[in-house]
N, C-alpha and C positions, 0 to 999 in steps of 0.2 A: 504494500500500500504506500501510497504517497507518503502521507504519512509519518510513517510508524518509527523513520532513523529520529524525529524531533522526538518521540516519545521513549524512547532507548538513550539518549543524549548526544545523538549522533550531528546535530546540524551544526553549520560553519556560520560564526558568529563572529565579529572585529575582533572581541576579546581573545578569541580561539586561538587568533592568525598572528598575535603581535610575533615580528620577527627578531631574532636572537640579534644581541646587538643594540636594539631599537632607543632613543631617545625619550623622554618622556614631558610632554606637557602639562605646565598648570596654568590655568588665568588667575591672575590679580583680579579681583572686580569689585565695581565700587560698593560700600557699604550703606551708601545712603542715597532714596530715591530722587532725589534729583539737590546739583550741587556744581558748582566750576571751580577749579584747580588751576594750579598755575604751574607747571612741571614737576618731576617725577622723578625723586632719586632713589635710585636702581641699585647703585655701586654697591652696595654692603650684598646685596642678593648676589652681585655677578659675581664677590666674591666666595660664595658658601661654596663648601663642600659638593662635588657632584652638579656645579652647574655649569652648562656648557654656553649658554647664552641670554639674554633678558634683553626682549621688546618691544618696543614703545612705537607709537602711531610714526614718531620721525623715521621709525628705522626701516619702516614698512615697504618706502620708495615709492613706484608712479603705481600703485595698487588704487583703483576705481573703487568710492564706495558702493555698498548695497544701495541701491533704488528702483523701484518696482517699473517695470517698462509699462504697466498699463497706462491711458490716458484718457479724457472723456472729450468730447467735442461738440456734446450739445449747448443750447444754450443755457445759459445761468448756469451751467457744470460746472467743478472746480474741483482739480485732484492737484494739492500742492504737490511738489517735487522733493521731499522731502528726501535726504540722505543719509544712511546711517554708516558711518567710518567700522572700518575692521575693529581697530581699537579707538578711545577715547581719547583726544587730543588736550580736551581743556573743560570740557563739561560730560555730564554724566546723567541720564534719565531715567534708569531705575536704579534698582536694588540687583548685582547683578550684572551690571556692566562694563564691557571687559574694556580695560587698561592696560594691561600689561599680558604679558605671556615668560614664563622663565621654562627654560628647556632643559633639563637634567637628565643626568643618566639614570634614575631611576624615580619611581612617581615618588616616592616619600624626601625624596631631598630637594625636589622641585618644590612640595607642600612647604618645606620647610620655610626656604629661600622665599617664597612670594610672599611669607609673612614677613619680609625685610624691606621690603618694596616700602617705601612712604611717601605719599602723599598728600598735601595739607589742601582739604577741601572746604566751600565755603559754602554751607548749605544753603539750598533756594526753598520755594514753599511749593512744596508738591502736590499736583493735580489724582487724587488717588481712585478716580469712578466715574463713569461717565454721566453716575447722579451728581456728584461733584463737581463736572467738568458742566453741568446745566444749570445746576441750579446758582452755582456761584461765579462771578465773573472772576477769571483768570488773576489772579496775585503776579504773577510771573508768567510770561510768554515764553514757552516750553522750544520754538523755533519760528526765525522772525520772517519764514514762510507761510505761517497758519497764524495769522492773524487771531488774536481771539481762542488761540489752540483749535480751531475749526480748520484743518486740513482737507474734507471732501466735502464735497454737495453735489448731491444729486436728484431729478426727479424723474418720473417717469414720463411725463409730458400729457398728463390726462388729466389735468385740473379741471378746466370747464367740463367738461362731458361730466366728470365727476359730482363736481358742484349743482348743475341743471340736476341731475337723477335726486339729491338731498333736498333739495327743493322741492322735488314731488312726492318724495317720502312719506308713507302713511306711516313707520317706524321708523326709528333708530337705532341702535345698540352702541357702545360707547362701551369703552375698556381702556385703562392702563394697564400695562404690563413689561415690570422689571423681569430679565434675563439676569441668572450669577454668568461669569467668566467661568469657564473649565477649564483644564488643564488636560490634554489628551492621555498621557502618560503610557507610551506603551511599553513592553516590558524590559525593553533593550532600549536603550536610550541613546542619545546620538554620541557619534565619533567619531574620529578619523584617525589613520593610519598614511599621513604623507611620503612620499619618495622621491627622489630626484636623480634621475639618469644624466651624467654631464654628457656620454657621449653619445648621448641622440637629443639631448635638450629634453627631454621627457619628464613630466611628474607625474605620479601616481597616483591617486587617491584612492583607497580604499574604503568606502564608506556605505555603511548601509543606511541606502537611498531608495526614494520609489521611482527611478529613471533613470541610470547611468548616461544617457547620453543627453537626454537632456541637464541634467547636471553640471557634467563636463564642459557643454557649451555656455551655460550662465556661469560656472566659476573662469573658465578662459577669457571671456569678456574683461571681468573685475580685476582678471592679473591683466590682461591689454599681452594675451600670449594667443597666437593662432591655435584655433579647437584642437589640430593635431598634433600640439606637445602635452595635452592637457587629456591625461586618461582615468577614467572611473570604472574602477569595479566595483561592483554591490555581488555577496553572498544572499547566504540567510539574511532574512531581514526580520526582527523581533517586535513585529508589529509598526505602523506607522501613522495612520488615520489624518494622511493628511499630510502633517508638519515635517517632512522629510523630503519631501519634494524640491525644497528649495535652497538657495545657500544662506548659509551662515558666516558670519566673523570667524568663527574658529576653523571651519574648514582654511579659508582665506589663509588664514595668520598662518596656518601649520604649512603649507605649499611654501610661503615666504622662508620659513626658517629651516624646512628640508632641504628649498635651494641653496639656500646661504650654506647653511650647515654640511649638504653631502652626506647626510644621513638620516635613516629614517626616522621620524619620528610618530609617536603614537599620543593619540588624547581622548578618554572615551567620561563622558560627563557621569557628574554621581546624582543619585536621583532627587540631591539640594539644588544643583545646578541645572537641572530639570526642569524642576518649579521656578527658576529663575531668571532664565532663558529659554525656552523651549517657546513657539511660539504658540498662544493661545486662543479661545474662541469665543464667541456667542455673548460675550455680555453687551447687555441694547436697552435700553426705556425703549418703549413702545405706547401710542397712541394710536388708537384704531376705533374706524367707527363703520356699521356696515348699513346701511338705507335699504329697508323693505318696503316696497307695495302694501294694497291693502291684504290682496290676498297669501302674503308671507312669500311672496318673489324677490329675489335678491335683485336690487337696481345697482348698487356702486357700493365699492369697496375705499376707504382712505387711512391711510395711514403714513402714522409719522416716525421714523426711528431715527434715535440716537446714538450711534455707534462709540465705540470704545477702540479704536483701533491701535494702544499703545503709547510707547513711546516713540515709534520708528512707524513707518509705512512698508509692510511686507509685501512680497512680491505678487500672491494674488488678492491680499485685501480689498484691491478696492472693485474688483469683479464679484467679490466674496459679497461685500456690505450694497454691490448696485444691483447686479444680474442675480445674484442668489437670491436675494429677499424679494425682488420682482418678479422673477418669471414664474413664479408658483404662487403666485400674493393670491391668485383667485382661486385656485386650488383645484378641485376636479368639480365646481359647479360653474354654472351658466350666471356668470357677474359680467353686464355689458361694460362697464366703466371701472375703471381707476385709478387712484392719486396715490401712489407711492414717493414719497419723500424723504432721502435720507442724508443726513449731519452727521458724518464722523471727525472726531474729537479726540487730538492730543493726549494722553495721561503720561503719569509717569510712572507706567509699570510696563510688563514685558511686551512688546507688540503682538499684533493678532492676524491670523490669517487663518485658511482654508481647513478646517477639521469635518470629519465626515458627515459629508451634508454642505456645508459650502453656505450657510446662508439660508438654504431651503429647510432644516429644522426650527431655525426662530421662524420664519416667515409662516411656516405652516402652523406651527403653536400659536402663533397670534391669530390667524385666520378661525381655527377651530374654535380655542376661546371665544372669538366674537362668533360665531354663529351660535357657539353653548347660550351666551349672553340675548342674543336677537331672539333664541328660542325662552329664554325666563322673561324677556320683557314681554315678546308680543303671546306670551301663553303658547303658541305653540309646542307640541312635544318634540325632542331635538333630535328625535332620529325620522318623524316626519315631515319636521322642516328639513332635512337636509335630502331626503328622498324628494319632495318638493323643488328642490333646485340643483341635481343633480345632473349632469349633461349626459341627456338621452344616448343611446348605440345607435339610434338610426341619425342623429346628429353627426355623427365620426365621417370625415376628418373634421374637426373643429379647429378653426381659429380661435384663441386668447385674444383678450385685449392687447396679451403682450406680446402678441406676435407666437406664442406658438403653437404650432398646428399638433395636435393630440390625434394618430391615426388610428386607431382601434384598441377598443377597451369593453368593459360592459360597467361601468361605476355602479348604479345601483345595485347588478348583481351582487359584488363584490360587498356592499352594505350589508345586501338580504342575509349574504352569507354567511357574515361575521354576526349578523343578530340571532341567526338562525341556532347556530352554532353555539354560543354562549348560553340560547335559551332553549336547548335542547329537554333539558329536565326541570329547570325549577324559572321561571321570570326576576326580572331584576326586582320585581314590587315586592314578588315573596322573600327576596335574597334580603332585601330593606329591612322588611318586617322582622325577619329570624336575624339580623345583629342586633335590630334593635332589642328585642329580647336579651340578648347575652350579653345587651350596655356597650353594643360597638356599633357606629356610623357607616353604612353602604354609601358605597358611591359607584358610578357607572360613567365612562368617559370613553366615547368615539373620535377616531383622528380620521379622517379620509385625506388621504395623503398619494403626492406624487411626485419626481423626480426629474430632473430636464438633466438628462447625462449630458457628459462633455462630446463633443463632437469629431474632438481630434487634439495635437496636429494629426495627420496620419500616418499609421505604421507601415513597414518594410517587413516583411515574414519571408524566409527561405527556409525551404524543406527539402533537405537531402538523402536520397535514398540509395546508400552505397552498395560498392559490392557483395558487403556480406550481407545485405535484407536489412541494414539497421537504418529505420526512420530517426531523420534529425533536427528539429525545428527551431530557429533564431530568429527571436522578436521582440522588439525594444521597451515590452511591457514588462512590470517588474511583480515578481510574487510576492507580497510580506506577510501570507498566510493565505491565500485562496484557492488552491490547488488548483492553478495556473494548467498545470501538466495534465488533469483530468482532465479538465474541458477542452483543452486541444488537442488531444487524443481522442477524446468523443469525434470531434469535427474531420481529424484525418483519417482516423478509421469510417468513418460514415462515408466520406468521398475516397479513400483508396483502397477498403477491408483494411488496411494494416495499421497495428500497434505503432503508438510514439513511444520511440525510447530514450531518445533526450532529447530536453529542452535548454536551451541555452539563451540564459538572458544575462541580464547585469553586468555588461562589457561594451562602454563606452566604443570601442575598436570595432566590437562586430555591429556594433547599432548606432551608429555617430548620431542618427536624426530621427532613434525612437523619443517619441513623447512620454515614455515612460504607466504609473498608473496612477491615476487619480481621477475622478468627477463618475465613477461607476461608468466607466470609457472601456475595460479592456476585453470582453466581447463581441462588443458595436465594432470596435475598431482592430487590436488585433489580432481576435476571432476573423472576423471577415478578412484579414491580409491571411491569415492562415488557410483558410476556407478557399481561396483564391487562389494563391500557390498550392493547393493539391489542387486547384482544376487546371492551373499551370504545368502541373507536375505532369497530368495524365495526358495533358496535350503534347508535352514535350515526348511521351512515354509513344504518344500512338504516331508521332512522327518518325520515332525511331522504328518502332515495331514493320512501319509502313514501308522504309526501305530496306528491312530487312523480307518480307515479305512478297519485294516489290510490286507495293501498291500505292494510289493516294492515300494518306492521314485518314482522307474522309470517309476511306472505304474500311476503317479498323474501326471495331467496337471495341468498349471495356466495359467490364459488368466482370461483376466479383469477383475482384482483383488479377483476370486475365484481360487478355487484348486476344484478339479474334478477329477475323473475315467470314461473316454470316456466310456460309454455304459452302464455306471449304474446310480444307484440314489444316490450314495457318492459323495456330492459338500458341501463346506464351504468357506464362504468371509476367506480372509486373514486376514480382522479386528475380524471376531468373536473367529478365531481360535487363535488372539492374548488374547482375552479375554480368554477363556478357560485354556489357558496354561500358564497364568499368564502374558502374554508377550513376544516378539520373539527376537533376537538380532543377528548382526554378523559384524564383520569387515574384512575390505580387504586394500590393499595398493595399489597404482597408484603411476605412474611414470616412468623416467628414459627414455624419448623420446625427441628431441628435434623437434619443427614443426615452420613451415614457413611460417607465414602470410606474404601476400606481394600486390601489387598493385601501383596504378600509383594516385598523386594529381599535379593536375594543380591549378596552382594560376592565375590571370587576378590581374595587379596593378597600378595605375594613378600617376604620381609623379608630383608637382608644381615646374618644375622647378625653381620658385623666392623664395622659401625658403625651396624648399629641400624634403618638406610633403609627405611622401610615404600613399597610400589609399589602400587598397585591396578592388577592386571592383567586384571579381568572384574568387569564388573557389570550383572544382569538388574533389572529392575524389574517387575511384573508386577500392573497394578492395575484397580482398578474404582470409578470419577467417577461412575457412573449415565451417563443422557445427556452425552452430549460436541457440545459446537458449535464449540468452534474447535481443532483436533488440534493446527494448530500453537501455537498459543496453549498449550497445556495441555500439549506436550512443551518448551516455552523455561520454564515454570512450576516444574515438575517435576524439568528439567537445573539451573536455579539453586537447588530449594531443596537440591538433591542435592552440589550443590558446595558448600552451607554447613555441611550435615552433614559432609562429608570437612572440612572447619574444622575444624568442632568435635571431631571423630575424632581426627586427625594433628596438625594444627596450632596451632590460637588458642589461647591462653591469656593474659587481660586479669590481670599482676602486679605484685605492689607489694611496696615492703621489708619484712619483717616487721617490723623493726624500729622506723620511723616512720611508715610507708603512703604512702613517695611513690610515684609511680605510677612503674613500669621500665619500662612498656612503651607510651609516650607521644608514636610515631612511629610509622608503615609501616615506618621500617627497623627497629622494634623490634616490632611486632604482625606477628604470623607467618599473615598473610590466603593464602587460596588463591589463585595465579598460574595464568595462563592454561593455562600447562605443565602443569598439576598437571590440568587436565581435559581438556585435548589427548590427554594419551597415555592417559585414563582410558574405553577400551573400555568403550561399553553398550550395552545392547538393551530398548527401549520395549515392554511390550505392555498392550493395553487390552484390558477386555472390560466391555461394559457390564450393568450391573445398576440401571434405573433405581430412583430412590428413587420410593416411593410418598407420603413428608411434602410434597411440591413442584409446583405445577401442570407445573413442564419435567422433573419426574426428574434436575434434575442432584446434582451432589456436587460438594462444594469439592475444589480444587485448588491451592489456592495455600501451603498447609503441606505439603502429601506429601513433597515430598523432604526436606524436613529433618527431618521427624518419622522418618522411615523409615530413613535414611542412615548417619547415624550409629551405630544399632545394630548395623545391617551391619558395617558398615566394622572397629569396636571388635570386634566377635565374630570375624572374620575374625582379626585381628592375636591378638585375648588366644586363638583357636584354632592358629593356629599359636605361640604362645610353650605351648602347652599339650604339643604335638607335639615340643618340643624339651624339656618339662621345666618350664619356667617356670610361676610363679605370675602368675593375672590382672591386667591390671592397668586403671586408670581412662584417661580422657580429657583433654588430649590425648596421643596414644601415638607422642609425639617421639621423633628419634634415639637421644635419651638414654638416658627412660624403657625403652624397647623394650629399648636397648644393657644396661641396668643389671638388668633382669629376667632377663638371660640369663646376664648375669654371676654373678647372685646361684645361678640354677640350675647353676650347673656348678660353685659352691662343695661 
């Protein structure tokens, strides 16, 4: 099984690989969230014990900083160009950022040495929330780009349409809604392993990434070195959700001081430096209001977010906080209008970008909330109102306000299913009534949720089929747990009969211009480059057969795994004919489609009123991927993204003092991550039904965002449903002991 070497302890991991020899990195990084300095003495470090070098932003040379290449060009748009230096030259914007670097021959003399490092900083007053960054005007201007610490604006250009449908409004519905920040944390954390070949000018990087070659080409940029002295390998990858995709400072800094140095060096972060740079997600105030008709038809959707985007502007943040939170804002109902507006806001803690979901987990949480809310104002019941404005199948292909087209689905099915499902034996009124009895609070909470996967760039796939029968496939998508391998082996066994035997990815060299994985993309995209080099494969196969044969191509068939001339005795396997010919090969490229996983999760949830305790006691999922190749693969997909949504529900919340921005929650014993426990006792039921896509030569749909896009609204609508049932006022995310405990208390004042 795929499998089974991770579960033996057999997978190849940064830490696995350091090589004998190797240098060792520590960063310096500032202690206080935001603060300017006025240079940096080193000298007592450079001399400790075991170190080989200490430095500083001067020493760095014509090294580009990080800055995100997106750009907006509508009008009133505005995405500052904000920079963020590898190290820190004279200011400093979190907790956490890096100054210095000291290089030693081993990690404990390097720790030692950067506590030598001094420098005298002048603290500033730090912006620590983007409830902060609103409600209070700016003490200190965080960069004198972002005016105001407001670095993006954006809208989606449907204000009047918007505005006329509120007008005719026979309802309203109105919600605030606070998002926490999370922290992705997966279980490997990042690092690098730099090298420097003097005599081919070559660097190495060894980093586990979710795209070596994309990688490779954004870190050669930042050094101002041509893509092809700049190579990435990515191994095992220990989870990623996201934040790995992109560069970092310490990638940068380690490349500078392997050149300099001529030796490898190695730096792999601890899981304080984690929390302290790693880039983060989802924190937003939200403003949302939704306009019904008389008859509970949804006329226009508005909403206003506040983004948190950091102290830095990461590389896809600002696609994250515009496209993310728009192109799903209507969600899988029939909403003619809408005003999406969004303000991201300077802070000074770690910057934020792309975690699974992309923007479409807040955007759908808000959405759902407001309809939960349109359904307690106008009385309606809130799984009839949403069946009420649900976009019909004879509707499909449907236009979005936001432009996109949704090619086939069944939405209501997908409702009925998940209602059907949950209320197989007992109804949610009875499930109400019997806590109530045992002195605990039901609640019941629907997400109908969907995804706008990434579209590309697009991938390069070559499949070789040597002379021993061994299938080979290289494709610039990267595995960080998906079992990559299963589903493109479904695909080239389906189109050649033959087994994949290896799969080779994570090599900058063999993939210069794979896009890597991220946006629930690598199906659509290099599924279908796969899918297409075996129709490549068979064509090149029936050319060859043909003159051996001598026939036209067009007069060979293949059908289960031989080649043939209907009516004669010319037949050869496609494995012998690889043997004969030394071997067969071809590639093809896939992509440039976006497709629309979508479906409905219902949560069931008990809450102890006397201390608050939220439980999820049921939960259905009920979705539609289009084609599905690997089930198991795509229900372990599904369960993880579904447990990071119950995170982001119950538990995470990434905090900091308000008062300086040091970070409180800078430990596992202090970051409130979901425990085994927490999905052991969490009862679900999987159901699929396929609706293939018609943008994709396989029909599939991503999978790799659903549960978290979807999860979270559930889980939040459940809870703010049953505090609804006792009285209490909604509230946001996460819907801790506390919070829960304090909304009840407040209702029975």
């Amino acid at each position: 099984m795929e499998l089974d070497r991770f579960l033996v302890g057999r997978g190849t991991y940064l830490a696995d690989i350091v090589p004998d020899g190797s240098l060792y990195a520590v960063f310096v990084r500032s202690p206080l969230a935001h603060a300017r300095f006025d240079g940096i003495d080193v000298e007592a470090a450079r001399g400790a014990p075991g170190v080989v070098a200490v430095l500083t932003a001067t020493d760095l040379g014509d090294v580009a900083p990080i800055v995100s290449p997106l750009s907006f060009t509508g009008e009133g748009d505005f995405l500052a160009p904000i920079e963020r230096p590898i190290l820190c030259q004279d200011r400093v914007r979190h907790v956490g950022d890096p100054v210095a670097v000291v290089v030693a021959t081993s990690e404990a003399a390097a720790i030692d040495a950067a506590e030598l490092v001094e420098i005298d900083y002048e603290p500033l007053a730090a912006v620590t929330s983007v409830t902060s960054a609103v409600d209070a005007p700016p003490a200190v201007e965080i960069d004198a780009l972002a005016p105001g610490n407001v670095a993006l604006r954006w809208s989606s250009k449907g204000g009047e349409a918007a505005a006329r449908a509120f007008e005719a409004a026979a309802t309203v519905a109105r919600l605030d809604l606070d998002l926490s920040r999370v922290a992705p944390m997966p279980i490997e954390p990042r690092g690098t392993i730099a090298s420097y070949d003097g005599g081919s000018d070559r660097l190495t990087l060894e980093i586990p990434a979710q795209g070596a070659g994309l990688l490779a080409g954004l870190l050669a940029a930042c050094l101002k070195r041509d893509p092809a002295t700049v190579r990435v390998i990515t191994r095992d990858v220990g989870g990623s959700f996201g934040m790995k995709t992109y560069p970092y400072p310490e990638y940068l800094a380690l490349a500078v001081a392997a050149e300099r140095l001529g030796r490898p060096v190695t730096w792999i972060a601890s899981r304080a430096e984690s929390l302290q740079t790693d880039t983060q997600a989802r924190e937003l105030r939200a403003h949302g209001e939704l306009a019904l008709d008389a008859d509970g038809r949804f006329l226009a959707i508005r909403v206003r977010h506040e983004v948190d985007l950091g102290g830095y502007i990461s590389f896809f943040e600002p696609h994250v906080a515009t496209y993310g939170l728009s192109s799903v804002a209507t969600g899988l109902y029939d909403i003619p209008a809408a005003d999406i507006q969004v303000t991201g806001h300077l802070t000074n803690t770690p910057w934020t970008d792309a975690y699974r979901g992309a923007g479409k987990p807040e955007a759908i949480l808000v959405l759902e909330a407001l309809v939960d809310e349109a359904a307690r104002v106008s009385g309606i019941d809130p799984i009839a109102l949403r069946r009420r404005n649900l976009i019909a199948p004879s509707a499909l292909p449907f236009r979005t306000v936001a432009g996109e087209i949704y090619d086939t689905g069944d939405f209501p099915g997908r409702l009925d299913a998940a209602v059907a499902s949950a209320d197989t034996t007992v109804t949610a009124e009875t499930r109400r009534q019997t806590a109530r009895a045992r002195g605990q609070l039901f609640g019941r909470g629907v997400s109908l949720w969907l995804d706008t996967t990434s579209a590309g760039p697009v991938d390069l796939a070559r499949l070789v089929l040597d002379a021993d029968g061994r299938m080979t496939a290289t494709v610039g998508s990267q595995d960080t747990g998906q079992r990559h391998k299963a589903a493109f082996s479904a695909i080239v066994s389906d189109k050649t009969t033959l087994a994949l035997d290896v799969l080779r990815q994570g090599d900058s060299v063999d993939s210069p211009d794979g896009g890597g994985t991220y946006g629930a993309k690598t199906m659509a995209v290099a599924g279908s480059a796969v899918a297409n080099a075996a129709d490549a494969l068979i064509e090149t196969a029936r050319t060859r057969a043909g003159k051996r044969f001598g026939v036209s191509p067009d007069d060979v068939t293949f059908e289960q795994g031989d080649l043939f001339v209907p009516g004669t005795n010319h037949r050869i396997s496609l494995v012998a004919l690889a043997r004969e010919e030394g071997g067969l090969a071809a590639e093809a490229t896939g992509g440039g489609a976006t497709t629309y996983p979508n479906g409905c999760h219902l949560c069931d949830v008990e809450i102890d009123p006397e201390t608050g305790r939220v439980e999820v006691v049921g939960y259905v999922a009920a979705d539609d991927y289009g084609r599905i190749l690997d089930q198991t693969g795509l229900v372990d997909q599904l369960v993880g993204g579904v447990e990071q949504g119950l995170g982001q529900a119950i538990l995470e919340r990434v905090g900091f003092d308000p008062a300086d921005g040091q970070l409180l929650t800078g430990s596992l014993m202090d970051y409130g991550l979901p425990r085994a426990a927490d999905m052991a006792a969490m009862p679900r039921v999987v159901l699929t039904e396929e609706h293939p896509c018609t943008t994709t030569p396989l029909g599939t749909k991503g999978v790799g965002q659903a549960g978290a896009i979807a999860s979270a609204a559930a889980i939040l609508n459940a809870v703010n449903d049953a505090l609804a049932h006792a009285g209490a006022c909604p509230i946001g995310a996460p819907t801790t002991p506390l919070a829960v405990w304090t909304a009840l208390q407040a209702a029975d004042r």
